[in-house]
C-alpha positions in Angstrom: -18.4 1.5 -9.5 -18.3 -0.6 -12.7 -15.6 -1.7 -15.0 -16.4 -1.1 -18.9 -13.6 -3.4 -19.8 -10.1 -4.1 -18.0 -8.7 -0.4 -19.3 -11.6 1.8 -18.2 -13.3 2.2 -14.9 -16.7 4.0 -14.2 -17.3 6.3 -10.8 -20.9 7.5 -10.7 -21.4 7.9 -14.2 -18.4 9.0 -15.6 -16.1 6.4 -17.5 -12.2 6.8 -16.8 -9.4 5.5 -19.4 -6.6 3.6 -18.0 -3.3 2.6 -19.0 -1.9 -0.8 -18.7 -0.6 -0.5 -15.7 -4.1 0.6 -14.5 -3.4 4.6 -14.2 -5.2 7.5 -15.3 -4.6 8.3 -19.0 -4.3 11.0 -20.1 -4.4 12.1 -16.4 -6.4 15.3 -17.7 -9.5 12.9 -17.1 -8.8 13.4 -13.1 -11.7 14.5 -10.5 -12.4 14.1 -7.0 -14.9 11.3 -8.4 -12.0 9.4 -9.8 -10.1 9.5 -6.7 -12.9 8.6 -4.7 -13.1 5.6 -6.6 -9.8 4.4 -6.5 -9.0 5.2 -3.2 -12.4 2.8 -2.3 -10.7 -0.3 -5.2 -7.6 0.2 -2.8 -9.1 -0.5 0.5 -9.2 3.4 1.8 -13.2 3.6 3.2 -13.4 7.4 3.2 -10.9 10.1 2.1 -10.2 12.3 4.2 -9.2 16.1 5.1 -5.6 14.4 5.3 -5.5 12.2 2.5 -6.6 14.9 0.1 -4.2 17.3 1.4 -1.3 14.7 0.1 -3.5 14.2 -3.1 -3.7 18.3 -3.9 -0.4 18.2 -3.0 0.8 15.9 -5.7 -1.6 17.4 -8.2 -0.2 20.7 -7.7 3.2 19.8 -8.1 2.4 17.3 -11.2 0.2 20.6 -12.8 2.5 23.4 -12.1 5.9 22.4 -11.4 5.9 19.6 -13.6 7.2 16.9 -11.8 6.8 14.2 -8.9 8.5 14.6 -5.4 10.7 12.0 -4.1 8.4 9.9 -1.0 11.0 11.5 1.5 10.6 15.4 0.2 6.5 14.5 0.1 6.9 13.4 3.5 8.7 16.5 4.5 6.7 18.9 3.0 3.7 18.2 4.2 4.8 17.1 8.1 4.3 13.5 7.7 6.4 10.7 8.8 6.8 7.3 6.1 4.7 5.7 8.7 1.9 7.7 8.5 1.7 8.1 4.8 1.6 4.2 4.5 -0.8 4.1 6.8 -3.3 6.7 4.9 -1.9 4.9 1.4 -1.8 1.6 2.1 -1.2 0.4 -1.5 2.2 2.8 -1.4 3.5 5.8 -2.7 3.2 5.2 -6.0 0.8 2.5 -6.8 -1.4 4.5 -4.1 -1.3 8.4 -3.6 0.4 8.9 -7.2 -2.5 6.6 -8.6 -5.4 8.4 -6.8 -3.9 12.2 -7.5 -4.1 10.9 -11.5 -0.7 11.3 -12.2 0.0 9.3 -14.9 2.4 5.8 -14.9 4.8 7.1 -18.0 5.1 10.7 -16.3 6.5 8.9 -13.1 8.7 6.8 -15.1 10.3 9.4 -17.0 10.7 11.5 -14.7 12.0 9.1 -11.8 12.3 5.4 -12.9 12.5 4.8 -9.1 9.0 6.2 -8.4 7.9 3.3 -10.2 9.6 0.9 -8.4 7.9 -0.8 -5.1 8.1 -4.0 -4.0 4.2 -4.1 -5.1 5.7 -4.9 -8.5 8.0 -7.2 -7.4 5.1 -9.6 -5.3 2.4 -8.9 -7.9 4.4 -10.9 -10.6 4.7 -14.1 -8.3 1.6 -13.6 -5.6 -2.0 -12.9 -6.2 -2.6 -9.5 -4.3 -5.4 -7.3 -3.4 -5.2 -4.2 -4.7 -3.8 -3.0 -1.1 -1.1 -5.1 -1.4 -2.7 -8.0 0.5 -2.2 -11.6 -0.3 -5.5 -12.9 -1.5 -4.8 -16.9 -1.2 -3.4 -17.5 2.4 -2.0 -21.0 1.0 0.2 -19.4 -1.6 2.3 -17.7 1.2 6.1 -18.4 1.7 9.1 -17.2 3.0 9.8 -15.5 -0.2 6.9 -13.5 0.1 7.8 -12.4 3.7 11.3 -11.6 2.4 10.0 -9.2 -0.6 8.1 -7.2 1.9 10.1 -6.8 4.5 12.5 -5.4 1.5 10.5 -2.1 2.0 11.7 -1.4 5.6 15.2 -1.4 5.1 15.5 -3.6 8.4 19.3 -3.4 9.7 19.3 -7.2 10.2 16.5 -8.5 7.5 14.2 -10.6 9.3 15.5 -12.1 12.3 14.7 -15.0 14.5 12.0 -12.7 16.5 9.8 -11.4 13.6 9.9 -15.1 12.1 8.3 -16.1 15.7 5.9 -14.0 15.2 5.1 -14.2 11.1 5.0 -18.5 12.0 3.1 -17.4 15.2 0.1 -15.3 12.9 -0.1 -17.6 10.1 -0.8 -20.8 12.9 -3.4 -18.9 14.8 -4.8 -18.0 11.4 -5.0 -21.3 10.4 -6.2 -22.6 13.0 -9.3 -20.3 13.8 -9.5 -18.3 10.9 -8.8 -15.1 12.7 -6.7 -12.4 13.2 -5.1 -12.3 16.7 -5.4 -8.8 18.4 -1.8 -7.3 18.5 -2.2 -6.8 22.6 -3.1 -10.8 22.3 0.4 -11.0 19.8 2.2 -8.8 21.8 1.4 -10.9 25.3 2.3 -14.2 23.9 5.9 -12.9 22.9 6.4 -10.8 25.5 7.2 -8.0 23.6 5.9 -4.4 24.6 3.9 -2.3 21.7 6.9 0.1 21.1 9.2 -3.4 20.5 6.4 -4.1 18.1 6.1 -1.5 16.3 10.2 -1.1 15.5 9.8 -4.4 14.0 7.1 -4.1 12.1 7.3 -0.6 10.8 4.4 -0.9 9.0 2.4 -1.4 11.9 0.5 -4.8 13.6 -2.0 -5.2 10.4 -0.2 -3.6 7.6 3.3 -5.1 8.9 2.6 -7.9 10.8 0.2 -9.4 9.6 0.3 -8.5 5.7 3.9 -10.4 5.4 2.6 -13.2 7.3 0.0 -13.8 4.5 -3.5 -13.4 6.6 -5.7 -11.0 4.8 -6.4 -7.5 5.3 -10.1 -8.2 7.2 -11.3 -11.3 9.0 
C-alpha cells in the first residue's frame, strides 16, 4: 500500500480518491482491492467469508435499495449480535464496515446523520488514535478518555468502582512491564469469573478492557 498524498490511497496498483473524512469518493471507485486495503490500514489481518458477507451486504443495499441500514437492522439481518460485528469491525460501524464496503461519508450523512456519529469522532478530536480506534500515546490517557468509550456501551451505571479497578489495574501492569496482562491473569487478580468480565466490558478483554484503559492494541 502507498499513499499518493493525504486524499488518495494506492492498493496494488490502483490509486483510490478519498474524501476528507478519508472515504471512498465517488464510491463507484470500490473493489475487493480497496477493501482489502482498508480493512488491513484498520487492523483487520485477513477478511474473511464473514466479514465480506457484512461488506456485500451493505454494498447491496447502498447499490440497489439506496440507502444504509441502521447497526441494529444490519445486525438482524444477517444473524449477528453488536458484539460480534465489533469484533469483526473493530474500527465500528461506520468508520469500519461502511468505510471498507465504499459507501461514501456524505451518503451516510444524508441519509442518517446518526450513522455518522460514533464516539470515534468524538476521541479522534482530543486523542491521537490508531486507525482501530486505539490510543497511540499511552501517556495521553485520562479518565476522559475512558468516559468517551465507555459512552458506546450504554452501561446502566456508567463506569463503576469495579471497571475503574480494573482500567487503573491494566494501565499499572502496563506501565510497569510493558505488557498486556492475559484476561485469565486479569480475571484472577479481581476475582471475577469470564462471564462477569465480559458484561462489563462488552467490547470484550482487548477491545473493551484494555482499549479504554489506553494500552495499545498489540504488545
Amino acid at each position: 500500500m502507498a499513499q499518493a498524498d493525504a486524499r488518495t490511497l494506492e492498493f496494488e496498483g490502483k490509486i483510490y480518491a478519498l474524501d476528507e473524512h478519508g472515504f471512498l469518493d465517488p464510491p463507484e471507485q470500490w473493489d475487493e482491492a480497496f477493501a482489502g486495503g482498508i480493512a488491513r490500514q484498520l487492523g483487520i489481518d485477513a477478511l474473511t467469508l464473514e466479514h465480506w458477507a457484512i461488506i456485500y451486504y451493505l454494498r447491496r443495499k447502498f447499490l440497489e435499495e439506496g440507502t444504509v441500514p441502521l447497526v441494529v437492522y444490519a445486525c438482524a439481518e444477517n444473524n449477528l449480535r453488536l458484539s460480534r460485528l465489533r469484533f469483526l469491525f473493530p474500527a465500528g460501524y461506520h468508520r469500519g464496515a461502511c468505510r471498507i464496503a465504499g459507501i461514501n461519508y456524505d451518503f451516510m450523512y444524508q441519509a442518517n446523520i446518526w450513522h455518522t456519529y460514533e464516539s470515534y469522532s468524538d476521541l479522534a478530536s482530543e486523542y491521537p488514535l490508531t486507525a482501530a480506534g486505539f490510543l497511540k500515546e499511552f501517556e495521553r490517557w485520562d479518565e476522559r478518555y475512558a468516559q468517551i468509550v465507555a459512552s458506546e456501551w450504554n452501561l446502566p451505571r456508567g463506569l463503576t468502582r469495579k471497571h475503574w479497578r480494573i482500567i487503573y489495574y491494566l494501565r499499572d501492569f502496563y506501565r510497569r512491564t510493558g505488557n498486556i496482562p492475559t484476561v485469565w491473569q486479569t480475571c484472577k487478580v479481581h476475582s471475577l469469573p469470564l462471564a462477569r468480565m465480559r458484561e462489563l466490558f462488552p467490547d470484550g478483554y482487548r477491545r473493551g478492557a484494555c482499549r479504554i484503559a489506553g494500552l495499545p492494541f498489540f504488545a
